[in-house]
mmCIF file of the N, C-alpha and C atoms, coordinates in Angstrom:
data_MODEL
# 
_entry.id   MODEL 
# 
loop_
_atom_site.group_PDB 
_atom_site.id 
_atom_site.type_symbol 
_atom_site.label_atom_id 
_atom_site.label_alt_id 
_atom_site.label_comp_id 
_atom_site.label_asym_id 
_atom_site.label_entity_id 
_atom_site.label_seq_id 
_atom_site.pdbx_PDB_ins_code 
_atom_site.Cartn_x 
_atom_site.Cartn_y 
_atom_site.Cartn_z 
_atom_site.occupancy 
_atom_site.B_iso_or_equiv 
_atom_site.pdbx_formal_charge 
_atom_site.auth_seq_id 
_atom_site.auth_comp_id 
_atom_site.auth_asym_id 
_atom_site.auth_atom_id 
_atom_site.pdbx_PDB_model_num 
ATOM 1   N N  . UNK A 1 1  ? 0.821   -1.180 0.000  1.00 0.00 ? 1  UNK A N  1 
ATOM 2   C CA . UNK A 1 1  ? 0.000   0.000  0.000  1.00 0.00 ? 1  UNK A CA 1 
ATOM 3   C C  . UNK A 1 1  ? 0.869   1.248  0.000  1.00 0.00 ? 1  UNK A C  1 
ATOM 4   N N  . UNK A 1 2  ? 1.745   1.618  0.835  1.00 0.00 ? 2  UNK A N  1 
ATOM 5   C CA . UNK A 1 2  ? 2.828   2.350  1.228  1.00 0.00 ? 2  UNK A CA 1 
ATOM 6   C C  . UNK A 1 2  ? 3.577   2.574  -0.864 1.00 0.00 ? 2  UNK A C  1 
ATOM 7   N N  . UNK A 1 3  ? 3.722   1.663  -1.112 1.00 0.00 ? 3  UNK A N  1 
ATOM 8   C CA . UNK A 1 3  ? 4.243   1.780  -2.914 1.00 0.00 ? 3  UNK A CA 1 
ATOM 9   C C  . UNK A 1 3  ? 2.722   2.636  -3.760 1.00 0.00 ? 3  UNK A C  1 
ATOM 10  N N  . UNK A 1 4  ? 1.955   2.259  -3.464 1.00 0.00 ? 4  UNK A N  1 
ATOM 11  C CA . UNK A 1 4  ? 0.952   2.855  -4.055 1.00 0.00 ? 4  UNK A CA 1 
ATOM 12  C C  . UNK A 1 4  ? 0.857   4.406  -3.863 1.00 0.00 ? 4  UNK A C  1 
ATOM 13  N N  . UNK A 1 5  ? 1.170   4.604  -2.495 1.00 0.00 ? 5  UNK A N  1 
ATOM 14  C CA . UNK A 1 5  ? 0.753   5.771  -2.289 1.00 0.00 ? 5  UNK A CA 1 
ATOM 15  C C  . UNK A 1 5  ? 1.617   6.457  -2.211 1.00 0.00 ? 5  UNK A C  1 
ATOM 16  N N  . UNK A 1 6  ? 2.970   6.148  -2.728 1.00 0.00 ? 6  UNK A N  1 
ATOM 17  C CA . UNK A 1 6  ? 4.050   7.058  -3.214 1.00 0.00 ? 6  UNK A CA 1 
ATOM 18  C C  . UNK A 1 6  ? 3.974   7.201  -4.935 1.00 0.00 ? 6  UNK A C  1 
ATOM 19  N N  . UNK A 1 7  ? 3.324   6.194  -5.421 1.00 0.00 ? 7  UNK A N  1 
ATOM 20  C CA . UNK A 1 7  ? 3.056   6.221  -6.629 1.00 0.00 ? 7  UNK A CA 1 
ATOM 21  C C  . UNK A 1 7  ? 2.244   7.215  -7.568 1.00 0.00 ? 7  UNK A C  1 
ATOM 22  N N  . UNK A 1 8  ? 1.357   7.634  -5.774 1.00 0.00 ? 8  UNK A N  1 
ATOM 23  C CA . UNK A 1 8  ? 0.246   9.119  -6.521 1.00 0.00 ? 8  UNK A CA 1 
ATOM 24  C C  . UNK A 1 8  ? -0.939  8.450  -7.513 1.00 0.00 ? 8  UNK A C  1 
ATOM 25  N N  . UNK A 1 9  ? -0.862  7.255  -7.914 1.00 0.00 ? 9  UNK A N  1 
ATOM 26  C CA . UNK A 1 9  ? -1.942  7.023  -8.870 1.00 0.00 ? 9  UNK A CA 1 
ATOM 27  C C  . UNK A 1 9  ? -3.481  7.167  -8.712 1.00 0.00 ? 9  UNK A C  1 
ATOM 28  N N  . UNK A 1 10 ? -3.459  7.467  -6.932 1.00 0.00 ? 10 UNK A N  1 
ATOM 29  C CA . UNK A 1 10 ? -4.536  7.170  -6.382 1.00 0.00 ? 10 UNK A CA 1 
ATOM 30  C C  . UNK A 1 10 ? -4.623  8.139  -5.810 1.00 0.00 ? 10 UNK A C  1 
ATOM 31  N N  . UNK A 1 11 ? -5.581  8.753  -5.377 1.00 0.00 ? 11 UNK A N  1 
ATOM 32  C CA . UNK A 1 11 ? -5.622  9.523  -3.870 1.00 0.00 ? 11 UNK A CA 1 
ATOM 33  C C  . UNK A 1 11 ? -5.920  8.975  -2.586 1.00 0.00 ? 11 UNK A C  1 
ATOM 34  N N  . UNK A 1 12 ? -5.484  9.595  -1.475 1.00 0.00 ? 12 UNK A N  1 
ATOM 35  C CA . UNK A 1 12 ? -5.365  9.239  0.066  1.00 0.00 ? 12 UNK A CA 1 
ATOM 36  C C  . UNK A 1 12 ? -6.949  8.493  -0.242 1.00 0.00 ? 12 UNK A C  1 
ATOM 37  N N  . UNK A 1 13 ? -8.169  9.430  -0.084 1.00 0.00 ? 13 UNK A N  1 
ATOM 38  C CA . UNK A 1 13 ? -9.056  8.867  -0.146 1.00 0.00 ? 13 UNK A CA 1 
ATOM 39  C C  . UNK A 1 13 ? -9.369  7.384  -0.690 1.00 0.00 ? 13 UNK A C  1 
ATOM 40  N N  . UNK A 1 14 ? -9.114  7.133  -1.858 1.00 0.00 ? 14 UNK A N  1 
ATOM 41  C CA . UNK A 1 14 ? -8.986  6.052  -2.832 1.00 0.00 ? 14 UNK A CA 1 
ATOM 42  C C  . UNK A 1 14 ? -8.758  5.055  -2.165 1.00 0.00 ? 14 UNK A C  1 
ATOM 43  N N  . UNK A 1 15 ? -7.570  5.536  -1.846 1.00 0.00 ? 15 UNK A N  1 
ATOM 44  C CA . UNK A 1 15 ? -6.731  4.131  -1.212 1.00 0.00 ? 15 UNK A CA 1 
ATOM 45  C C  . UNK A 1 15 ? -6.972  3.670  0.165  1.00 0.00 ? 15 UNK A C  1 
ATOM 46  N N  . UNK A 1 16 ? -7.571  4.879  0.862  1.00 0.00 ? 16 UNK A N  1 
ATOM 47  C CA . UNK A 1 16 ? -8.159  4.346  1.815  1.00 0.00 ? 16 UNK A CA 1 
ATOM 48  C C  . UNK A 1 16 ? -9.631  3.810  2.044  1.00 0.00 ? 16 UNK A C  1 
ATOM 49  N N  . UNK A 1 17 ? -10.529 3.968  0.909  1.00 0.00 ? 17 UNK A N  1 
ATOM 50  C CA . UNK A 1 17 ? -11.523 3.388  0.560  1.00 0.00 ? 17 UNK A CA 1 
ATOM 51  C C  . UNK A 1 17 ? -11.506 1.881  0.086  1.00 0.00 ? 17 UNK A C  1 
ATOM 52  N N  . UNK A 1 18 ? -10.367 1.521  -0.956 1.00 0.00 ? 18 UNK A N  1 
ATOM 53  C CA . UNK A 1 18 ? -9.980  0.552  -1.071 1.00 0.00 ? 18 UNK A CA 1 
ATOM 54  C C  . UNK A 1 18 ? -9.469  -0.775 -0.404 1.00 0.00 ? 18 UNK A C  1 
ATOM 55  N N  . UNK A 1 19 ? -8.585  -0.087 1.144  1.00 0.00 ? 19 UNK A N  1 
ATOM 56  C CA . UNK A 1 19 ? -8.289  -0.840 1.618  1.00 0.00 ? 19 UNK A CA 1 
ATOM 57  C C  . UNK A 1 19 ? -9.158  -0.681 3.221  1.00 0.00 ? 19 UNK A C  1 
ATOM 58  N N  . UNK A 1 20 ? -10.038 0.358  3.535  1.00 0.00 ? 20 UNK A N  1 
ATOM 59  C CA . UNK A 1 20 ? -11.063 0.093  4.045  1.00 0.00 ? 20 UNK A CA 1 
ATOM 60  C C  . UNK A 1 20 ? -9.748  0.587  5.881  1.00 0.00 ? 20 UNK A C  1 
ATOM 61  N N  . UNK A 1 21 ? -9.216  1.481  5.496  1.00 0.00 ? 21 UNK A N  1 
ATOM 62  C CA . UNK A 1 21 ? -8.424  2.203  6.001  1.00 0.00 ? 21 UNK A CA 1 
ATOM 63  C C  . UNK A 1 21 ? -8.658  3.932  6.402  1.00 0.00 ? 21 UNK A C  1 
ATOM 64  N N  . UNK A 1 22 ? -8.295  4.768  7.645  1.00 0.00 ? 22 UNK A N  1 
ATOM 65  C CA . UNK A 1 22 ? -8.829  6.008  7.182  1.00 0.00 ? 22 UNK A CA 1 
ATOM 66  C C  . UNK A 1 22 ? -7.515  6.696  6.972  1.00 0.00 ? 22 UNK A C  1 
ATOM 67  N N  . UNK A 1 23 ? -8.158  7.752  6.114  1.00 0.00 ? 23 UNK A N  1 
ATOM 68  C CA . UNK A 1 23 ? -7.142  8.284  5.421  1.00 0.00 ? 23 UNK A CA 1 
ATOM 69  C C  . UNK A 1 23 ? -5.520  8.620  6.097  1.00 0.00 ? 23 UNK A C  1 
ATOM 70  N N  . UNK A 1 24 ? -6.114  9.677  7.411  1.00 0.00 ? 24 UNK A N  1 
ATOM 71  C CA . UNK A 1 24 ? -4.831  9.966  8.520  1.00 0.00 ? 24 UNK A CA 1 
ATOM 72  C C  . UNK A 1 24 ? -4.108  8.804  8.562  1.00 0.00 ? 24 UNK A C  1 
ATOM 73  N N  . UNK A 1 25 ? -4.735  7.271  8.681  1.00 0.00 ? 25 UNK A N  1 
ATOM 74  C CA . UNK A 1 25 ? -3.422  6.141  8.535  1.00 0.00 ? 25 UNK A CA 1 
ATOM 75  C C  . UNK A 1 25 ? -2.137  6.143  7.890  1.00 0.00 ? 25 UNK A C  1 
ATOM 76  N N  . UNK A 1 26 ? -3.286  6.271  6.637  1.00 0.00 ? 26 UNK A N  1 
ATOM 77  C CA . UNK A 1 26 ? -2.353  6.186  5.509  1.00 0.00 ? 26 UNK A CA 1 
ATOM 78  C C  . UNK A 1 26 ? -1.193  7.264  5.419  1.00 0.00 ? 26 UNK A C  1 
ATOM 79  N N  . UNK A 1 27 ? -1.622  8.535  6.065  1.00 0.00 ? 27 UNK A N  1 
ATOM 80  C CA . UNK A 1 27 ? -0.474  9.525  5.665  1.00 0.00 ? 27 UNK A CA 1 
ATOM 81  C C  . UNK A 1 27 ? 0.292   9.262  6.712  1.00 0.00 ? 27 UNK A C  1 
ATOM 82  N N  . UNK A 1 28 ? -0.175  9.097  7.746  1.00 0.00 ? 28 UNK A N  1 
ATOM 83  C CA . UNK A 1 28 ? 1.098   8.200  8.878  1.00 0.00 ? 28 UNK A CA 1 
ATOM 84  C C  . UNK A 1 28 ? 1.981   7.152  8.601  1.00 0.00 ? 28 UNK A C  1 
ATOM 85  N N  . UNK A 1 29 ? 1.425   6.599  7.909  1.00 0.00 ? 29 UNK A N  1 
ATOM 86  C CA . UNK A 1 29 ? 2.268   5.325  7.066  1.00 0.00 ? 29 UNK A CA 1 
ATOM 87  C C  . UNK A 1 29 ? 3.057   5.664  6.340  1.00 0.00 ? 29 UNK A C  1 
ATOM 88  N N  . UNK A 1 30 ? 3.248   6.543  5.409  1.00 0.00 ? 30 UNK A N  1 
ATOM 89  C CA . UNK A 1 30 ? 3.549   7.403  4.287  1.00 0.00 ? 30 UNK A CA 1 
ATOM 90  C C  . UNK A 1 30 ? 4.828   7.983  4.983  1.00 0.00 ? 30 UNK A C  1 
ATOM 91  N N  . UNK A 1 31 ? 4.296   8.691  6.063  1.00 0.00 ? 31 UNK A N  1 
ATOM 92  C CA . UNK A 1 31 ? 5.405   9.825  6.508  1.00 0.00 ? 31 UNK A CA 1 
ATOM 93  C C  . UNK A 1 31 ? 6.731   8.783  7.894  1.00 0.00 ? 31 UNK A C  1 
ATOM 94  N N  . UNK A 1 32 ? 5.621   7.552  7.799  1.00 0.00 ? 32 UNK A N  1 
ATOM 95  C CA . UNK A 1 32 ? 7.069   6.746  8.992  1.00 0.00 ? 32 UNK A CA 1 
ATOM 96  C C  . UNK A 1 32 ? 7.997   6.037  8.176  1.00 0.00 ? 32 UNK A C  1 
ATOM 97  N N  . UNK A 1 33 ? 7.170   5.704  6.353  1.00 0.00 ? 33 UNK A N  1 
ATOM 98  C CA . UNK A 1 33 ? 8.332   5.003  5.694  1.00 0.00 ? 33 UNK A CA 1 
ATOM 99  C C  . UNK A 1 33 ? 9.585   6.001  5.143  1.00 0.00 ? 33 UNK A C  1 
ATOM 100 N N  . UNK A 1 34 ? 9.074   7.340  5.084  1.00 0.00 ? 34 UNK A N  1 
ATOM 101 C CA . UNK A 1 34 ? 9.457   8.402  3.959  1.00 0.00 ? 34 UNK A CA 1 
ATOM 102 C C  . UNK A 1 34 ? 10.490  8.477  5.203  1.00 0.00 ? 34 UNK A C  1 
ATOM 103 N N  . UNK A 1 35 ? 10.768  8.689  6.289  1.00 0.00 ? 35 UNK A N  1 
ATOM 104 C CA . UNK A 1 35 ? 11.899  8.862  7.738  1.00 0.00 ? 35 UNK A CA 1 
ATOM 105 C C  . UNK A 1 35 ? 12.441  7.890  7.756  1.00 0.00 ? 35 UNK A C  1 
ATOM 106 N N  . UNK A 1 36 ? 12.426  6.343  7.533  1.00 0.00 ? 36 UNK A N  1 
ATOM 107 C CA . UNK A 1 36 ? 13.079  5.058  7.818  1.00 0.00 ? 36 UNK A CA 1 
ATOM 108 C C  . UNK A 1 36 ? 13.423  4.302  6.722  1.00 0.00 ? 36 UNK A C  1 
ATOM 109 N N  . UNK A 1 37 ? 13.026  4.826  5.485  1.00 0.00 ? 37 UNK A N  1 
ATOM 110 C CA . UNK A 1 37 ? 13.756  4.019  4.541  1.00 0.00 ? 37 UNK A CA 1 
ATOM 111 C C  . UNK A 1 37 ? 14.910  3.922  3.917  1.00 0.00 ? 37 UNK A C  1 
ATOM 112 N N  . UNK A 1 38 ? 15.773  4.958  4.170  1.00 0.00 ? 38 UNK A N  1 
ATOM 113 C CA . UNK A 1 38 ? 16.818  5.134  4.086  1.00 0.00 ? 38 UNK A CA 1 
ATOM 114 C C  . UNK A 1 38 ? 17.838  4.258  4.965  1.00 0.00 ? 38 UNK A C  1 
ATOM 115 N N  . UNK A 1 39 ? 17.087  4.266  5.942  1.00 0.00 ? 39 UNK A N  1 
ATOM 116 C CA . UNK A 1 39 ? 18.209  2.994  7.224  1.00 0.00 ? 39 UNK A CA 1 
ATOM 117 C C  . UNK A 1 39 ? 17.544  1.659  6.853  1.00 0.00 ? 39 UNK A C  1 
ATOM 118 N N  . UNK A 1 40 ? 16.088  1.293  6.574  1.00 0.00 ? 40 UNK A N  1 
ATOM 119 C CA . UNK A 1 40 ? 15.723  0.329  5.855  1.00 0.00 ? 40 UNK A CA 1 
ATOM 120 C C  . UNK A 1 40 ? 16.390  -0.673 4.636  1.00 0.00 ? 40 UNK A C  1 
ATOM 121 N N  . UNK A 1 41 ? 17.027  0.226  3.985  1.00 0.00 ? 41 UNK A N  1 
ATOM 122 C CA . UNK A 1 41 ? 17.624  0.137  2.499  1.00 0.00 ? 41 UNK A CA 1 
ATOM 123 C C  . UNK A 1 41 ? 18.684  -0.002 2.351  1.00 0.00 ? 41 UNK A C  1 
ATOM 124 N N  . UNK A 1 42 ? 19.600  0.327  3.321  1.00 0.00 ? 42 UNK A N  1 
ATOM 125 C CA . UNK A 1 42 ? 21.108  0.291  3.594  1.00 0.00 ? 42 UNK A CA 1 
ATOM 126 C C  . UNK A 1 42 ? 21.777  -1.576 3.546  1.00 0.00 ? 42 UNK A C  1 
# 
């Protein structure tokens, strides 16, 4: 989900309709991978 929603294809809404999620999740999700993926990836 987190790939999707860096992908932009969708909107917050969308995707949180889709996955039956609310939106604030998703941008929490968004903003803890966008801080840790860099040490993730290493």
């Amino acid at each position: 989900m987190v790939l999707e929603v860096l992908r932009e294809w969708h909107s917050l809404a969308e995707l949180a309709q889709k996955y039956e999620i609310h939106p604030t999740q998703i941008s929490t999700w968004k903003h803890d991978f966008l801080d840790w993926c860099e040490q993730v990836f290493e």
